[in-house]
C-alpha positions in Angstrom: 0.0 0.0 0.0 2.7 2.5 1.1 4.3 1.2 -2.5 1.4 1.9 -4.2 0.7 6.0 -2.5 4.7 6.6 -2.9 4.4 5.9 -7.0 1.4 8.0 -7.2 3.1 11.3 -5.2 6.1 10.7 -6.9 3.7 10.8 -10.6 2.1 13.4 -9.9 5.5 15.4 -9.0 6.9 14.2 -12.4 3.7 15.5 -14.6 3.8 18.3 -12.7 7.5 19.6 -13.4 6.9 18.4 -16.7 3.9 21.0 -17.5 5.3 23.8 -16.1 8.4 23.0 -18.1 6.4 22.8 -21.0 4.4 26.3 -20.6 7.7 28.0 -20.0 9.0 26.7 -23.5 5.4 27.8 -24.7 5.6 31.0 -23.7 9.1 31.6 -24.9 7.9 30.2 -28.7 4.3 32.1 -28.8 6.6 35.2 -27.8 4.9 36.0 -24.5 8.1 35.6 -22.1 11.4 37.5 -23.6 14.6 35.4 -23.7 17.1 37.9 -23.2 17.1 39.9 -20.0 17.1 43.7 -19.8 20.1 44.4 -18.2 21.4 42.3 -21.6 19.8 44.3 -24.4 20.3 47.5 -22.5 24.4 46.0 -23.3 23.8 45.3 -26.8 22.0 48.8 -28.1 24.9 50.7 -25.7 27.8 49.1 -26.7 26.4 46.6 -29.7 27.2 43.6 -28.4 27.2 41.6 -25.9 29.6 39.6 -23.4 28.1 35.9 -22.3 31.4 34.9 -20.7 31.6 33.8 -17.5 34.7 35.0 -15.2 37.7 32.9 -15.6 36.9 31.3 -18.7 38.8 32.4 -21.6 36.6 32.1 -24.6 39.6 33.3 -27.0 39.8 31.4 -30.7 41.0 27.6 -31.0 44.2 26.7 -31.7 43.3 24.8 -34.5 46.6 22.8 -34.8 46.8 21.7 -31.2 43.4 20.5 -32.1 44.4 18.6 -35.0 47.7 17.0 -33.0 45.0 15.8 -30.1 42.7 14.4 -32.6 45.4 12.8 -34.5 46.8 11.3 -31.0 43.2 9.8 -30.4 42.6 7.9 -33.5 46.7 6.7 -33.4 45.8 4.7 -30.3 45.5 0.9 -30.0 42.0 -0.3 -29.3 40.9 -3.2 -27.7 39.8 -5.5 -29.8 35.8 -6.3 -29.0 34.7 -9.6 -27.1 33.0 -12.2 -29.0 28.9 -11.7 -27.7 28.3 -15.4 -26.2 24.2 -15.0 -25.2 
């Protein structure tokens, strides 16, 4: 019995947070609910853009060959070969 009453709070919780979830994507499609903030397009028509960043992370460009030598690294190693599949 206590099984039974645990499922059904633990439903309803789910369905719940799932149709509020769902009217907050609703309103952001229909256009109702804005997606950027005010402080944020008060940034973009000052300065013309804006800065997502957070602190500490450097968001500067790629270095495109160290990212060539790591993928080259990757597919260079030696793989395991698979197991048979025995059912």
């Amino acid at each position: 019995m206590i099984w039974a009453l645990l499922f059904g709070v633990l439903s309803v919780l789910v369905v719940g947070a799932w149709w509020t979830r769902r009217q907050e994507i609703r309103q952001v499609v229909d256009g109702r609910r804005s997606v950027v903030s005010d402080e944020v397009l008060d940034q973009i028509l000052g300065e013309g853009r804006v800065e997502l960043s957070e602190p500490g992370y450097d968001d500067g460009p790629l270095d495109e060959e160290a990212a060539r030598e790591a993928e080259d690294r990757f597919w260079e190693e030696d793989w395991d070969e698979p197991e048979e599949f025995r059912p």
